[in-house]
ZAKE-243158 format. One record per residue (C-alpha): residue number from 1; residue in one letter; chain; x, y, z. Coordinates in pm, 1 decimal. Layout:
ZAKE-243158
node n:NUM | res:A | chain:A | u:X | v:Y | w:Z
...
***
This chain:
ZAKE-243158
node n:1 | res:X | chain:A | u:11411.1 | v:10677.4 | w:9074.3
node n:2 | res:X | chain:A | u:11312.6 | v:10880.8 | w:9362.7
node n:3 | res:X | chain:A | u:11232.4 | v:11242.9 | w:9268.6
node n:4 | res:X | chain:A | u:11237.7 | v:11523.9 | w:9565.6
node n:5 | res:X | chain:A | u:10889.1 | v:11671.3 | w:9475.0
node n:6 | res:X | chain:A | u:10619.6 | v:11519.4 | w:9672.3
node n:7 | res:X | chain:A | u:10368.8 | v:11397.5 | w:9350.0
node n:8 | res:X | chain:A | u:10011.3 | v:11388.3 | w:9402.8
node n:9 | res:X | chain:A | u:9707.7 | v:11413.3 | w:9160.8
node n:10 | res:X | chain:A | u:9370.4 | v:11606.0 | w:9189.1
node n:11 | res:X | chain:A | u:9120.5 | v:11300.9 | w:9222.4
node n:12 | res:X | chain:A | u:8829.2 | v:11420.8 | w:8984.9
node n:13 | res:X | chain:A | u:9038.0 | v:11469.7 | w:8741.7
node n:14 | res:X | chain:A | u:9060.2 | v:11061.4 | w:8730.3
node n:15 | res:X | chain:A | u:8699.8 | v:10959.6 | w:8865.0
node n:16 | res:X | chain:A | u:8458.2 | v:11090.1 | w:9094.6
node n:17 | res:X | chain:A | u:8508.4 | v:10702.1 | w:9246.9
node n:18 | res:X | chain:A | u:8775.6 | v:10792.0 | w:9541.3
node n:19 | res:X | chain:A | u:8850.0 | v:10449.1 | w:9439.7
node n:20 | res:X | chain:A | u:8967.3 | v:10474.8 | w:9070.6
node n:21 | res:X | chain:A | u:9169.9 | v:10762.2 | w:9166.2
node n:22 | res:X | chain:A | u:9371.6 | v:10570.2 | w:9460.3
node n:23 | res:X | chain:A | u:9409.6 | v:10294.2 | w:9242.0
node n:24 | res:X | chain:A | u:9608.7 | v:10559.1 | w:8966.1
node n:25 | res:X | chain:A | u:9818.7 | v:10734.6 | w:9237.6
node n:26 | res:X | chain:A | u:9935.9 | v:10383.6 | w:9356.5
node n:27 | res:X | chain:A | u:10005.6 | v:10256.5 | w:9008.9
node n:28 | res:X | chain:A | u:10253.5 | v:10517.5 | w:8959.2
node n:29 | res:X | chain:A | u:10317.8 | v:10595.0 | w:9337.0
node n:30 | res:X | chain:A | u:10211.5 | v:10886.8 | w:9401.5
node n:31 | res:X | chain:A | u:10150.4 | v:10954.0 | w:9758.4
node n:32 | res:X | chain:A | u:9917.7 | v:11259.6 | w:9800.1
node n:33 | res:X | chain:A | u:9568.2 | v:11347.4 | w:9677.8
node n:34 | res:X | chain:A | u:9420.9 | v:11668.0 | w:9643.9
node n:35 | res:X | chain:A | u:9005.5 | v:11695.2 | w:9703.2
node n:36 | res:X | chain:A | u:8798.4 | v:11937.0 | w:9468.5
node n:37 | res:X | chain:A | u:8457.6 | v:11688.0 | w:9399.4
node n:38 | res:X | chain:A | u:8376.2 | v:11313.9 | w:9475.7
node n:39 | res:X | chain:A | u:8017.4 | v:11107.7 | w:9401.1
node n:40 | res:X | chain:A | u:7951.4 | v:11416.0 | w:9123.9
node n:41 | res:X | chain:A | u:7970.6 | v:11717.4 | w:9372.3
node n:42 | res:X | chain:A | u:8175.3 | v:11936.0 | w:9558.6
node n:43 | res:X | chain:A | u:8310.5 | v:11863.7 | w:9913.9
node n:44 | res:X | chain:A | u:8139.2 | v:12057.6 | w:10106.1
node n:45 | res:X | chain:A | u:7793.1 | v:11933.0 | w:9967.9
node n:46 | res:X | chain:A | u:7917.0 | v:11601.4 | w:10081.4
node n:47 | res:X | chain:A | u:7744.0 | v:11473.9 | w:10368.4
node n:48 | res:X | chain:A | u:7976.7 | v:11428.7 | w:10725.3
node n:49 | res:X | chain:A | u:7952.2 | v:11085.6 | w:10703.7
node n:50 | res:X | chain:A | u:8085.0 | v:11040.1 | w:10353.6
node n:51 | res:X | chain:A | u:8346.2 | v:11260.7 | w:10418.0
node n:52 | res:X | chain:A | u:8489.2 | v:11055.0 | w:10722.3
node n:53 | res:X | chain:A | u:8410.8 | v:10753.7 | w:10448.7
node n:54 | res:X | chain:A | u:8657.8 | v:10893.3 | w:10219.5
node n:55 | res:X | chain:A | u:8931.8 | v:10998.1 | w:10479.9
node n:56 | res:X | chain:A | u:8907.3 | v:10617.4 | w:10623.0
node n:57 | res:X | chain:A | u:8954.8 | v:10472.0 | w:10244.7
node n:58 | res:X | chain:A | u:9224.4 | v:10712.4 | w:10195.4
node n:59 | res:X | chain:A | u:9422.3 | v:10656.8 | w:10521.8
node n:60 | res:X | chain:A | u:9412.0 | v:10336.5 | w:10404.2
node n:61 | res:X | chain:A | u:9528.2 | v:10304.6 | w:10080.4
node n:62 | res:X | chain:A | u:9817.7 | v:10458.3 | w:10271.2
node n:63 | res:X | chain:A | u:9806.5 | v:10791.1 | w:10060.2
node n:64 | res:X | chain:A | u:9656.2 | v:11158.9 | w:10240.7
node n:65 | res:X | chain:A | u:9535.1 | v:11464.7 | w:10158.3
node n:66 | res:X | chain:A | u:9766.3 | v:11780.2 | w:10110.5
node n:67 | res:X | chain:A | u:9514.0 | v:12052.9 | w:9945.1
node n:68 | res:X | chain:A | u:9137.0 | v:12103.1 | w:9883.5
node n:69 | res:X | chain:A | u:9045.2 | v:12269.2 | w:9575.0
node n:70 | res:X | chain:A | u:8768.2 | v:12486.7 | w:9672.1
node n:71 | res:X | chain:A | u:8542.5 | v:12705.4 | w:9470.7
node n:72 | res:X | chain:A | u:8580.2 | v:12988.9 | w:9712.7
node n:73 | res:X | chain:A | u:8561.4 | v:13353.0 | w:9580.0
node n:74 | res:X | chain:A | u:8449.0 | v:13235.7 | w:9229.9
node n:75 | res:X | chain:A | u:8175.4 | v:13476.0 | w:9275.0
node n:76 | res:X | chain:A | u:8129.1 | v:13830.3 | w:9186.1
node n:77 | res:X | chain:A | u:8293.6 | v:14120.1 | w:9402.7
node n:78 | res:X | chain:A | u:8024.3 | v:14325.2 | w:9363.1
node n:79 | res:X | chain:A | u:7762.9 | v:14132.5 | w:9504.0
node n:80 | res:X | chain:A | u:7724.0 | v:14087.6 | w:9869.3
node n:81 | res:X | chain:A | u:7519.1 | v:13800.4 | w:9907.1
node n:82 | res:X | chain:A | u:7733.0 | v:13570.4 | w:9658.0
node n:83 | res:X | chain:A | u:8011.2 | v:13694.6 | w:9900.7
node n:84 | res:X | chain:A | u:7885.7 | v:13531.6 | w:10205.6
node n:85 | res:X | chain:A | u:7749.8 | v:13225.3 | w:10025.2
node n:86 | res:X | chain:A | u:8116.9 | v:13171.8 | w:9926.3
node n:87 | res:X | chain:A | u:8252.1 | v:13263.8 | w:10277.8
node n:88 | res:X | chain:A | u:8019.2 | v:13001.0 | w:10421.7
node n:89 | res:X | chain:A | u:8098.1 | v:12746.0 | w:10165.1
node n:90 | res:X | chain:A | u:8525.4 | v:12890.1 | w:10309.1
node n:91 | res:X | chain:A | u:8409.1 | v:12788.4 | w:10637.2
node n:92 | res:X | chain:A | u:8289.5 | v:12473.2 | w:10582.0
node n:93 | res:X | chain:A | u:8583.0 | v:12353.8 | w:10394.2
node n:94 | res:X | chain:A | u:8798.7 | v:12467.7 | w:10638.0
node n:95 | res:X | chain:A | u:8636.2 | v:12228.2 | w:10906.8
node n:96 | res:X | chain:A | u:8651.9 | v:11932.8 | w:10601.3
node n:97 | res:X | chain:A | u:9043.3 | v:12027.2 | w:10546.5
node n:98 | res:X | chain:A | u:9116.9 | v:11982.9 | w:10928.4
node n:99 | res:X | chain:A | u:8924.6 | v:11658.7 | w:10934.9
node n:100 | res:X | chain:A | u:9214.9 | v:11535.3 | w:10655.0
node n:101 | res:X | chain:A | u:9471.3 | v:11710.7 | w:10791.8
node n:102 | res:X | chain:A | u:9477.5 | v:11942.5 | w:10487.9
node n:103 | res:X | chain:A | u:9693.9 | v:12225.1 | w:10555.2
node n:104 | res:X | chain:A | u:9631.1 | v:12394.6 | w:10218.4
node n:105 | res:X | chain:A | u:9295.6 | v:12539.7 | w:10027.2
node n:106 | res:X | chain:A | u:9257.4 | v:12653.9 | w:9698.1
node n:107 | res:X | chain:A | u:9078.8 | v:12948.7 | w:9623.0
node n:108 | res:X | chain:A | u:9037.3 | v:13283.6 | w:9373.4
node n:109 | res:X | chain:A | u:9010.8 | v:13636.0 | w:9347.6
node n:110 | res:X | chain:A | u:8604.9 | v:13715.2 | w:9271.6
node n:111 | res:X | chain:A | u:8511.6 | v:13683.7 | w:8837.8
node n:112 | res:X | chain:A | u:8706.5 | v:13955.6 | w:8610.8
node n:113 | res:X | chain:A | u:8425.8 | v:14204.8 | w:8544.4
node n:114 | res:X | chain:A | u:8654.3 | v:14554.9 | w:8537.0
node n:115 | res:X | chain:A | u:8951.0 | v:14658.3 | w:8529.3
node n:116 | res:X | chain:A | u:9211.9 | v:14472.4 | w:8786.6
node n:117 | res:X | chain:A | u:9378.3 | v:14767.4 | w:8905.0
node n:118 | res:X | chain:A | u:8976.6 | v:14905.4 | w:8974.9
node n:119 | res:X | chain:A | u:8854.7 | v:14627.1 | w:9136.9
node n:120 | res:X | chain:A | u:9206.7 | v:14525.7 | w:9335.7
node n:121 | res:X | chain:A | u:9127.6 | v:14752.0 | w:9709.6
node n:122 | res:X | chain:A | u:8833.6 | v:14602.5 | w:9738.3
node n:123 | res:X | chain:A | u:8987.3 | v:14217.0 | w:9626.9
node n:124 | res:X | chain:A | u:9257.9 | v:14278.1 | w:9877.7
node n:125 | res:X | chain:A | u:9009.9 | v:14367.9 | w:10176.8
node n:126 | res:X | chain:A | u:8799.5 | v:13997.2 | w:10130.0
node n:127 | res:X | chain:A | u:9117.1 | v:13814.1 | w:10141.1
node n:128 | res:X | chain:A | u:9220.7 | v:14021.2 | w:10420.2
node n:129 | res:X | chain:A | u:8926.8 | v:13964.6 | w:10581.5
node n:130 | res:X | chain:A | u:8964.2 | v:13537.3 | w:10604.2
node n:131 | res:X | chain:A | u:9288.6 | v:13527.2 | w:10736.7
node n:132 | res:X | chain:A | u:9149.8 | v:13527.2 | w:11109.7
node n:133 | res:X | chain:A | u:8973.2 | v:13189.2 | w:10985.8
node n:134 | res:X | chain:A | u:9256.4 | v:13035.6 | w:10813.4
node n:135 | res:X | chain:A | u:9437.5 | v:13143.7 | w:11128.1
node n:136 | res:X | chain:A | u:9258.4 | v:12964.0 | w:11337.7
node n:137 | res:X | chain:A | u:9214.3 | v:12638.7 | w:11155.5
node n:138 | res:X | chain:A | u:9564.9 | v:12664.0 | w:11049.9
node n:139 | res:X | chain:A | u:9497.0 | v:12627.3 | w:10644.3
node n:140 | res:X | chain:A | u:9662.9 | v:12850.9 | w:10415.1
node n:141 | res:X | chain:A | u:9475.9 | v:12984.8 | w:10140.0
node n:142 | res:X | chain:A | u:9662.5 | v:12907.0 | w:9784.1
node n:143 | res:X | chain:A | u:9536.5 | v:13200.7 | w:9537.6
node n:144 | res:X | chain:A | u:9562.1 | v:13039.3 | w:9227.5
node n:145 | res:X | chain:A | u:9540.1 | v:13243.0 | w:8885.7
node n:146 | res:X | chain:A | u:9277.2 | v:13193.2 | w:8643.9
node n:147 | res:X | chain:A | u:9181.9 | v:13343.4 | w:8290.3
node n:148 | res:X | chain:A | u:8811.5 | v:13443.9 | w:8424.9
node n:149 | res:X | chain:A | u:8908.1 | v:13595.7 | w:8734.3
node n:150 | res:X | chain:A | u:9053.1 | v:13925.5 | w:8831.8
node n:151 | res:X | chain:A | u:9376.6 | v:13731.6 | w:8898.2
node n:152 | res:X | chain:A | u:9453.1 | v:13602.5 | w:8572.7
node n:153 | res:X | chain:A | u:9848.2 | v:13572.8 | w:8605.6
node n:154 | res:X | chain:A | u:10154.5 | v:13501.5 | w:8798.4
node n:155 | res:X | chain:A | u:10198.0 | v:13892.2 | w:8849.7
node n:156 | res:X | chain:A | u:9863.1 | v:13962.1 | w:8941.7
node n:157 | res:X | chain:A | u:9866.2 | v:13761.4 | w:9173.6
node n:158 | res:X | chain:A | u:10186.4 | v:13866.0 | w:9334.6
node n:159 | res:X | chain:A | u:10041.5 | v:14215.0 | w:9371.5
node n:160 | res:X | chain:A | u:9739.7 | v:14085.5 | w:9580.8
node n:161 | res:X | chain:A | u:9985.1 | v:13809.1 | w:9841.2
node n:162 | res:X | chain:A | u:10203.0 | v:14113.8 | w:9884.6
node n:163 | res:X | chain:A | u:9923.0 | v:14378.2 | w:9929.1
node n:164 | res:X | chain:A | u:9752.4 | v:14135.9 | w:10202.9
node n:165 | res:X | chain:A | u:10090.8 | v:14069.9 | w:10368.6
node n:166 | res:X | chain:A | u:9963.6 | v:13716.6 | w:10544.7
node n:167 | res:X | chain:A | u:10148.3 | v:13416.9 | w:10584.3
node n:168 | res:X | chain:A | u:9805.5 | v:13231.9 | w:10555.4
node n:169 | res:X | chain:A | u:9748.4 | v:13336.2 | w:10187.7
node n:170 | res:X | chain:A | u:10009.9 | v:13214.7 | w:9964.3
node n:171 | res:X | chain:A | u:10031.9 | v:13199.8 | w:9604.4
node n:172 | res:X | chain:A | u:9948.9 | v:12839.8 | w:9400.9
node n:173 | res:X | chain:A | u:10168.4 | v:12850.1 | w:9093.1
node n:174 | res:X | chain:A | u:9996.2 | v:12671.5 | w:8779.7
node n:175 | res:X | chain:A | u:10204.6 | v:12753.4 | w:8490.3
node n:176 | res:X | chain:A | u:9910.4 | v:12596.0 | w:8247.1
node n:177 | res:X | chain:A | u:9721.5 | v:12820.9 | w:8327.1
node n:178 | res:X | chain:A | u:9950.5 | v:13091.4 | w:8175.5
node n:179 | res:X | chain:A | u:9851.3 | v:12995.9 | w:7812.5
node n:180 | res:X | chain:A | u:9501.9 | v:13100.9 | w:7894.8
node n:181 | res:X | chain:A | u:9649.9 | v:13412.1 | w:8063.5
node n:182 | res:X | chain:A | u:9450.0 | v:13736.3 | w:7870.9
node n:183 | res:X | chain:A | u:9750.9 | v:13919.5 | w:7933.5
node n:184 | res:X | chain:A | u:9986.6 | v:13681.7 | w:7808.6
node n:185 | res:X | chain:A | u:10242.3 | v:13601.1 | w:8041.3
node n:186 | res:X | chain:A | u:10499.1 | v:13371.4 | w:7977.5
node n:187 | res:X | chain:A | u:10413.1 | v:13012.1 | w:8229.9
node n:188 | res:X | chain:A | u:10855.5 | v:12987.0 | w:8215.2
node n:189 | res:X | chain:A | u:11060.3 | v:13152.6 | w:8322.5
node n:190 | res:X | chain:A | u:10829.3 | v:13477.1 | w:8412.5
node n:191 | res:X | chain:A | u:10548.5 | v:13376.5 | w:8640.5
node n:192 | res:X | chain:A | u:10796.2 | v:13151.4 | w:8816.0
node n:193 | res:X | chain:A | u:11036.0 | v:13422.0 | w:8896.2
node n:194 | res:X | chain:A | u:10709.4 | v:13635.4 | w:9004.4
node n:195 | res:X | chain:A | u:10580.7 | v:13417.1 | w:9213.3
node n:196 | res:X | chain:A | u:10889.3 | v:13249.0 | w:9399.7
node n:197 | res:X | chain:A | u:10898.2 | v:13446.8 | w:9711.7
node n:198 | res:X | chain:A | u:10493.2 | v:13371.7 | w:9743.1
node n:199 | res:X | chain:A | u:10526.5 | v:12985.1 | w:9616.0
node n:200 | res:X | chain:A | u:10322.6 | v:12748.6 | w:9839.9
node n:201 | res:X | chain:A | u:10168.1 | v:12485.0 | w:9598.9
node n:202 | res:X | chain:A | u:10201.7 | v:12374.1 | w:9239.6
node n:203 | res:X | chain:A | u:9937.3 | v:12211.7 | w:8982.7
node n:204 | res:X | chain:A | u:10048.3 | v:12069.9 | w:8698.4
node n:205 | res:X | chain:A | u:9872.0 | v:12068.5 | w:8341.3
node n:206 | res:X | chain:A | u:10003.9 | v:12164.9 | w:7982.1
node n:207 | res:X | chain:A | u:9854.2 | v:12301.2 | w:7639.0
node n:208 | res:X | chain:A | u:9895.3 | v:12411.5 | w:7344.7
node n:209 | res:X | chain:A | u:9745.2 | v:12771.7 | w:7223.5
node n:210 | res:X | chain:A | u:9699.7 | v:12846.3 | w:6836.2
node n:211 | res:X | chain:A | u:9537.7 | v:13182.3 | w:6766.6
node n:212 | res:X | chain:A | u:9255.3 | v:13212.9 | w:6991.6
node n:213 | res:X | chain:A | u:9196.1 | v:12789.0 | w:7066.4
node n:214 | res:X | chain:A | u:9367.7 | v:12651.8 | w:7319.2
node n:215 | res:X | chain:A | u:9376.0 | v:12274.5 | w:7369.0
node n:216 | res:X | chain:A | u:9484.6 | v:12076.7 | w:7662.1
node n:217 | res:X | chain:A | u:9784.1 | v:11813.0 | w:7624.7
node n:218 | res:X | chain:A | u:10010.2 | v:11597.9 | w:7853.5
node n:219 | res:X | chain:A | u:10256.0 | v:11777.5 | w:8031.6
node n:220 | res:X | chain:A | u:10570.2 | v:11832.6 | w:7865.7
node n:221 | res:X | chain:A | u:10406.7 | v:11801.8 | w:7530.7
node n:222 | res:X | chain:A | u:10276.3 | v:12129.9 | w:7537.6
node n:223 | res:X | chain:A | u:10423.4 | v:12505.7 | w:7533.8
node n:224 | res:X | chain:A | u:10531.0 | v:12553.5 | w:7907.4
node n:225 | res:X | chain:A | u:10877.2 | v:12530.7 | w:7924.8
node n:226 | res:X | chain:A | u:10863.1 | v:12222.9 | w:8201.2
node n:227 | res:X | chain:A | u:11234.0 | v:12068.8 | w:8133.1
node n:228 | res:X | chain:A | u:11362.5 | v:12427.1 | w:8187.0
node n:229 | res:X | chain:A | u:11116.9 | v:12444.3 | w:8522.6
node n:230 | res:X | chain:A | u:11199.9 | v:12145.8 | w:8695.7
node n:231 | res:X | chain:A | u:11500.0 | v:12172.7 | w:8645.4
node n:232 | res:X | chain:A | u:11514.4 | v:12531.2 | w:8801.2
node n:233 | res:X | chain:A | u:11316.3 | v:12409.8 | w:9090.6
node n:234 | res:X | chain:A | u:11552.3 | v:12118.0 | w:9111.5
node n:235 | res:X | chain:A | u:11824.5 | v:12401.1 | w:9171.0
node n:236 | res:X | chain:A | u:11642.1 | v:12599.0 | w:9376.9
node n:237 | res:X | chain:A | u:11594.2 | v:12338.0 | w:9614.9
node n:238 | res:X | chain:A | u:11158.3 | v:12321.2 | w:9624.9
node n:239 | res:X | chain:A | u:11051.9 | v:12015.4 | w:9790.4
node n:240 | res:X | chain:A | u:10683.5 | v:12083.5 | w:9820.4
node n:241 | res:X | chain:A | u:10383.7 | v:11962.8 | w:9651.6
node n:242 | res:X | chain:A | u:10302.7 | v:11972.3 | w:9266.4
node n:243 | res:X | chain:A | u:10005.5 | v:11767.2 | w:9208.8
node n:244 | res:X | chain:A | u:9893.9 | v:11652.9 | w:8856.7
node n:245 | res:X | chain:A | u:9557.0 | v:11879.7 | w:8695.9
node n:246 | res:X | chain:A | u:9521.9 | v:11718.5 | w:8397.9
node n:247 | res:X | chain:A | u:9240.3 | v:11903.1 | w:8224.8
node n:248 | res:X | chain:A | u:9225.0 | v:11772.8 | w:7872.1
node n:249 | res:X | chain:A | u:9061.7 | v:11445.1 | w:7760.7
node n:250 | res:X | chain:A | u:9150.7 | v:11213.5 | w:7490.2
node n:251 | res:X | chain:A | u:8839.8 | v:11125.8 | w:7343.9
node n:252 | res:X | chain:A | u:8672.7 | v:11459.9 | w:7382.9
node n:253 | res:X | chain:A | u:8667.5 | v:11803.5 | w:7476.6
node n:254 | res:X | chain:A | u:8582.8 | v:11997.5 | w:7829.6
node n:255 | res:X | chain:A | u:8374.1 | v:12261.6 | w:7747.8
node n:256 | res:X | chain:A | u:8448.9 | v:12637.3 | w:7877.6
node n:257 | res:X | chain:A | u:8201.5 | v:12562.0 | w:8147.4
node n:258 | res:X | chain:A | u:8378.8 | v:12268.2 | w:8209.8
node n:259 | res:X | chain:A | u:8704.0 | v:12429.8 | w:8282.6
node n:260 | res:X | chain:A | u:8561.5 | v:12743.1 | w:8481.2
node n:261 | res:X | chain:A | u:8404.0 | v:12523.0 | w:8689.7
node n:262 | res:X | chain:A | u:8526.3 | v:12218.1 | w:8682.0
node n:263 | res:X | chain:A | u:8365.8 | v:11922.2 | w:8934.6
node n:264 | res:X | chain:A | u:8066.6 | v:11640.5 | w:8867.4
node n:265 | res:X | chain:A | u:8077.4 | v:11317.8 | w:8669.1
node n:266 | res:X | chain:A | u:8059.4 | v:11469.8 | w:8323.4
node n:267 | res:X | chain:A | u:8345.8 | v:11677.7 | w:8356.1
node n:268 | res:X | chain:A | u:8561.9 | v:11346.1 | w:8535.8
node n:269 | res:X | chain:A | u:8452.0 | v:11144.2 | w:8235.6
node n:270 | res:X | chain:A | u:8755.6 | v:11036.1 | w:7988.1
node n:271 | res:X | chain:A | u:8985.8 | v:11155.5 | w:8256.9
node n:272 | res:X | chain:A | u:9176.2 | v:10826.7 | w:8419.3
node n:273 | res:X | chain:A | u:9291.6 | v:10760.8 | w:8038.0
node n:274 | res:X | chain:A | u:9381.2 | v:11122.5 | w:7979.2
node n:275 | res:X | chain:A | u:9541.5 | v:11116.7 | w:8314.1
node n:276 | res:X | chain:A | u:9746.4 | v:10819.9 | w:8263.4
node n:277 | res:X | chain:A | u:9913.8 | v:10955.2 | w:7957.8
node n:278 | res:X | chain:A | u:9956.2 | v:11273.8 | w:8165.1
node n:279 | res:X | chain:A | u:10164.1 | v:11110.0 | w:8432.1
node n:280 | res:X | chain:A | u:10344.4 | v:10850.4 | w:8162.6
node n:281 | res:X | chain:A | u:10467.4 | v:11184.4 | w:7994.6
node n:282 | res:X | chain:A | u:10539.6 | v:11336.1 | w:8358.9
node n:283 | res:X | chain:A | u:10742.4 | v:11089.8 | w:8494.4
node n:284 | res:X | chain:A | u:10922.2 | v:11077.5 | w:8149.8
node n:285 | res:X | chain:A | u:11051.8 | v:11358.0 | w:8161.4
node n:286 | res:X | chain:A | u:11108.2 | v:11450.4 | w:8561.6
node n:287 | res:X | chain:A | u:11364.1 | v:11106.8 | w:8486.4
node n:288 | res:X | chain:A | u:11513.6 | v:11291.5 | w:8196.1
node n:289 | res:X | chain:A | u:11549.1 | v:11617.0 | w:8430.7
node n:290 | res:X | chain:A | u:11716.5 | v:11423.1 | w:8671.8
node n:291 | res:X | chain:A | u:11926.9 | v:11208.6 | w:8489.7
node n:292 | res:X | chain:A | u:12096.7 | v:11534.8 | w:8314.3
node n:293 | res:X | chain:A | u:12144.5 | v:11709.4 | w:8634.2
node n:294 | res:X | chain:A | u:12320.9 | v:11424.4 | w:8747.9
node n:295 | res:X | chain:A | u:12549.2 | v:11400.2 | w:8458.5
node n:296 | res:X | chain:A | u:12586.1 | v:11785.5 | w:8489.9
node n:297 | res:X | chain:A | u:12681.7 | v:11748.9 | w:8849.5
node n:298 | res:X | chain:A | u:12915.6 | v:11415.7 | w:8770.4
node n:299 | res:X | chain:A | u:13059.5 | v:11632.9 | w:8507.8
node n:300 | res:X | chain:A | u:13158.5 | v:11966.5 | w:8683.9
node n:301 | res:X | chain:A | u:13192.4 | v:11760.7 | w:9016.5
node n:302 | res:X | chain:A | u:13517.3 | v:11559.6 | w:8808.1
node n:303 | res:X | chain:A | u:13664.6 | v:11900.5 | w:8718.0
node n:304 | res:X | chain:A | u:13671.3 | v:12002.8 | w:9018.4
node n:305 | res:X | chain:A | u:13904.3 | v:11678.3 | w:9090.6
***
C-alpha cells in the first residue's frame, strides 16, 4: 500500500551505526533519513570527511536526507556567549545540510527561564536575525516545540513564525511532544489547527501521561489522537515529510537528560527494537487510515451514482 506521506526516521534513534539505521528504513521502506548524531556525537562535531562518508553510504542505499536535527538555540537567551556558540554551531550545519541536500533544520527557541510573553521580543529578534543565513543557504529553519524551552506548544510557537514573518522559519509540528506540554495543550485536534498555516515538517512519537510521569510508547498506542490526525491530513491534502522520533525504549528508560538532549550511543541504545515496534504499530494503523477513507470515499462516491 502506498501512503502519500513521504516516511522517514531520525537515524539515532535506531543506532549511531548509519548502517543499522539504513538497514531499518529499507526493511520497511522508508525513503528519507533525518541527521541529529552519528559515531556518538552531533553532526557538526563530525569531521568533513566522515560527513561526505555518510552522504556516499546514504546515496547509496538509495535513501537521502530531508532534515537535520540540530541543537541550535538550546541555550539560554540571556547569555551572549552561549548565543554565538549556538549561531556558530547554525552555521556549520547549514554548510553540512547543503552538502546532503537538506533543505530543512531543526532548531528551538533559547531554555524556558521566565515568563514566555517576557522573554518573547527578544526570542523573536535571534530568529529574526538567521534568516539572512538560511536565506542564503536556502534551509528553512523548523521551530519545533519543546517542554524545556520557551516554546513549549503548538500556540507558542505560532506566535513566534508569525511575529518573525519569514518564509525561512517554519513551524515543525510534533504532536508527542504535546503530552509534555506545561501548558497542556491538546497534540489533536488543537496544535494541529494552530499550526497548519506554519506546517513545514512533522516528527512522529507517542506517550502516555499519568499524573506527573510520562512514558514513551509506539505511536498510536498512546494518547495523541493519530487515527483522527492522519486522517485529517489525509483530507487536507499534506504530502510532506513526517519522520519517525521514537523516544521510548523497551528494555529501559531515557532519562530527562536523555530526552532534553538527546544524541550519543547511550541514549541510541535499545532503540532499533523500540523503533521497530514503533513503525510495526505505524504502518498498522496509516493502512487502517487508509483503508477506511477508501471505503468512506467508495461509499459516498456510490451515492452519488
Amino acid at each position: 500500500m502506498e501512503f502519500p506521506f513521504q516516511l522517514g526516521i531520525i537515524t539515532d534513534e535506531v543506532s549511531q551505526r548509519i548502517e543499522d539505521a539504513i538497514a531499518l528504513a529499507k526493511e520497511f521502506g522508508l525513503t528519507a533519513l533525518e541527521l541529529r548524531s552519528v559515531d556518538g556525537v552531533q553532526l557538526h562535531q563530525l569531521t568533513q570527511q566522515r560527513l561526505e562518508e555518510l552522504h556516499s553510504i546514504i546515496r547509496a542505499a538509495g535513501l537521502h536526507v530531508c532534515a537535520l536535527s540540530t541543537p541550535v538555540f538550546k541555550c539560554d537567551l540571556d547569555n551572549p556567549e552561549e548565543i554565538s556558540q549556538s549561531r556558530a554551531i547554525l552555521v556549520r550545519d547549514l554548510e553540512i545540510a547543503q552538502l546532503f541536500g537538506a533543505q530543512k533544520l531543526r532548531g528551538f527557541s533559547f531554555w524556558a527561564k521566565e515568563p514566555f510573553d517576557t522573554a518573547f521580543p527578544a526570542i523573536v529578534r535571534e530568529l529574526g536575525s538567521i534568516v539572512p543565513l538560511l536565506e542564503q543557504a536556502g534551509v528553512t529553519f523548523m521551530l519545533e516545540f519543546d517542554p524545556a524551552v520557551y516554546a513549549s506548544n503548538g500556540a507558542k510557537v505560532a506566535r513566534l513564525v508569525e511575529a518573525v514573518g519569514s518564509p525561512y522559519i517554519k513551524a515543525l509540528y510534533d504532536p508527542g511532544n504535546d503530552l509534555w506540554d506545561p501548558d497542556g495543550e491538546i497534540p489533536y485536534p488543537d496544535g494541529y489547527h494552530l499550526l497548519k498555516g506554519h506546517l513545514g515538517h512533522i516528527h512522529l512519537k507517542d506517550a502516555v501521561r499519568n499524573g506527573d510521569k510520562i512514558e514513551g510508547v509506539a505511536i498510536g498506542t498512546g494518547q495523541v489522537d493519530y487515527r483522527g490526525l492522519f486522517t485529517r491530513l489525509l483530507e487536507d491534502g499534506y504530502d510532506g515529510y513526517m519522520m519517525v522520533e521514537t523516544h521510548y525504549r523497551l528494555q529501559s528508560e531515557l532519562t530527562e537528560e536523555q530526552l532534553k538532549r538527546p544524541s550519543g550511543y547511550a541514549f541510541s541504545e535499545g532503540g532499533e527494537e523500540a523503533s521497530r515496534q514503533c513503525l510495526e504499530h505505524l504502518f498498522r494503523l496509516l493502512k487502517e487510515v487508509l483503508s477506511e477513507r477508501s471505503s468512506s470515499l467508495t461509499y459516498r462516491g456510490g451515492d452519488r451514482v
